[in-house]
C-alpha positions in Angstrom: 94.3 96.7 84.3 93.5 93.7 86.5 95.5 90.8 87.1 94.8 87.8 88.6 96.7 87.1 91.9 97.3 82.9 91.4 98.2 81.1 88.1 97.5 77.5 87.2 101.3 76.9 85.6 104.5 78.8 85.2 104.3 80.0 81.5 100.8 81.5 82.6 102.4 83.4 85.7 105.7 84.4 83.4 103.4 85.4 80.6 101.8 88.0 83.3 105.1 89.1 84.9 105.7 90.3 81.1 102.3 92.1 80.7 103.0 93.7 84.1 106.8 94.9 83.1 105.8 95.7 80.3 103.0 97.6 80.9 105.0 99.8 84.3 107.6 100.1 81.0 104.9 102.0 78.9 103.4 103.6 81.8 100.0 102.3 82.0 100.7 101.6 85.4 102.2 103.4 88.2 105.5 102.3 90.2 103.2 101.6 93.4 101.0 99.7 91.8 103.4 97.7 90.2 105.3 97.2 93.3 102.5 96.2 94.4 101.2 93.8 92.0 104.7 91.7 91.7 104.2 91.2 96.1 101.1 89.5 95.6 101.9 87.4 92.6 105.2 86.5 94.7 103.5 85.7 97.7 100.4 83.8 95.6 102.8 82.2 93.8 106.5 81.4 95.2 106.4 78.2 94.3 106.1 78.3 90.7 108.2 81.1 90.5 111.2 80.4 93.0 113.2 77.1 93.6 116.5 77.4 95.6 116.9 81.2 95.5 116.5 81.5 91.6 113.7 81.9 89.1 112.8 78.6 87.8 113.6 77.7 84.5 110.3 78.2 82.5 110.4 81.7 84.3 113.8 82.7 82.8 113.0 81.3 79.6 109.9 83.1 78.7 110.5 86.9 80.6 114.0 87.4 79.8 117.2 88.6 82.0 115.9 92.4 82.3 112.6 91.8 83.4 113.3 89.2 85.9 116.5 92.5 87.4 113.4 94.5 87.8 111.2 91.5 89.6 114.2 90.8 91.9 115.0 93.8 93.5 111.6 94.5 94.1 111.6 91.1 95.6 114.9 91.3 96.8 115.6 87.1 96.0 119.6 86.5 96.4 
């Protein structure tokens, strides 16, 4: 499946950090390519998705504490 790699607000970019998850939690995508696809939305997208070391609040709201454990060590935010 395709994703885009830069979103116009943060409920569009946390509504795709759910399809991804979700989606590496079903396997329809492999663990590379998930790796992967989180970097480039990160690096597309830091602004909306980071302020002072934590996930902004939209971010938390819409994906959820277990998700967002998954998106950080891949990212590695502390």
């Amino acid at each position: 499946m395709e994703y885009k790699s830069f979103y116009r607000t943060q409920r569009n970019l946390a509504i795709a950090i759910n399809q991804i998850v979700d989606d590496y939690w079903n396997e329809k995508m492999k663990e590379a390519e998930f790796i992967q696809c989180i970097r480039v939305i990160y690096a597309n997208n830091t602004e909306k998705l980071v302020k002072n070391n934590q996930f902004t609040t939209v971010v938390q709201q819409q994906c959820g504490k277990r998700r967002l454990a998954v998106v950080e060590k891949i990212l590695q935010i502390k």
